[in-house]
C-alpha positions in Angstrom: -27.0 15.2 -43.0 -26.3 12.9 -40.0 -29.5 11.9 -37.8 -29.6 11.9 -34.3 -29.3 8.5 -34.0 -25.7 9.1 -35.9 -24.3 11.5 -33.4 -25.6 9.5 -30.4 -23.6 6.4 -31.7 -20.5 8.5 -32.4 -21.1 10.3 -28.7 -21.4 6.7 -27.5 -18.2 5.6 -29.2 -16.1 8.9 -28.6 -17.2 7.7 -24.6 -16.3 4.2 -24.8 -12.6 5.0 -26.1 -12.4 7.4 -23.4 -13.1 4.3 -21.0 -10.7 2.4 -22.3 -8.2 5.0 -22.4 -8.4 6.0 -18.2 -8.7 2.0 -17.9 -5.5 1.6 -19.4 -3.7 4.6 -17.9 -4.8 5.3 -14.8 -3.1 2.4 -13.5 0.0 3.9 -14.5 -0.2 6.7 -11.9 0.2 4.3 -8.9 3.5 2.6 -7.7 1.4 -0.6 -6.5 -1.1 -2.5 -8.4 -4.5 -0.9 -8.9 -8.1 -2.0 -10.2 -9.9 0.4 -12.1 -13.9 0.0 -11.1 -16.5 2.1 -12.1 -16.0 4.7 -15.3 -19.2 7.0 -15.9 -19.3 10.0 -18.3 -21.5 12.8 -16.6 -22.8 15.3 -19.1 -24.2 17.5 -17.0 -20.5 18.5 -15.9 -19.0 17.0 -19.2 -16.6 14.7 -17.3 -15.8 11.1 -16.5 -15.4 9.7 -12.9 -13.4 6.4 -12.5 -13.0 4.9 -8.8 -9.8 3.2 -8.1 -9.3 0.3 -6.0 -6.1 -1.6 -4.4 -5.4 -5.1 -5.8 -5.0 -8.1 -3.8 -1.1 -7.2 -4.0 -1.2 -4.0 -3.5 -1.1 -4.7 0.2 2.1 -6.7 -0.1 3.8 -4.3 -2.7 3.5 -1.5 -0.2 4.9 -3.4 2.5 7.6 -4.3 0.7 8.7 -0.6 -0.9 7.9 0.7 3.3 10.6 -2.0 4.6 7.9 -5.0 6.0 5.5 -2.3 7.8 2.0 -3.8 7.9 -0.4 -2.4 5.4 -4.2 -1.8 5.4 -6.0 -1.1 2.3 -9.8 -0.1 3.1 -12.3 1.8 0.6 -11.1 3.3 -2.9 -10.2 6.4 -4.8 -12.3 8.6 -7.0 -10.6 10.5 -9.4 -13.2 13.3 -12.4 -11.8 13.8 -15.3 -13.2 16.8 -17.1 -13.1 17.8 -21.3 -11.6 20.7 -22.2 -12.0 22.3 -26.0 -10.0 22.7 -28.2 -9.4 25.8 -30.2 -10.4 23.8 -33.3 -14.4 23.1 -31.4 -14.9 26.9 -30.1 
């Protein structure tokens, strides 16, 4: 029989690869460089919010692929990620 202390490391770890996971990902979904900030696992609503910000090239990248127009990147993105189930937890 696991104790609680058990399932809250293996909660805890199960989170942390989820982390690393949108940190290496999310990224992908942009033509221009991005920084992933923030990534925090609400359990209330069972999902993971990760802000995305620009990267010091971004500006230039996007310049470049709009033929030299001048670029302003202000503020970042927030993207939530929620968990679905699987027939195999239901």
């Amino acid at each position: 029989m696991s104790t609680l202390n058990d399932e809250m490391a293996d909660v805890r770890a199960d989170v942390e690869d989820v982390r690393a996971h949108l940190r290496e990902e999310v990224p992908k979904c942009f033509e221009f460089d991005v920084t992933v900030g923030n990534v925090t696992y609400n359990a209330n609503s069972d999902s993971v919010s990760v802000t995305v910000e620009p990267s010091s090239q971004a500006r230039e990248q996007l310049s470049d692929r709009l033929g030299g127009v001048n670029v302003k990147t202000d503020g970042q993105l927030e993207f939530e990620f929620r968990f679905s189930r699987s027939e195999r937890e239901e």
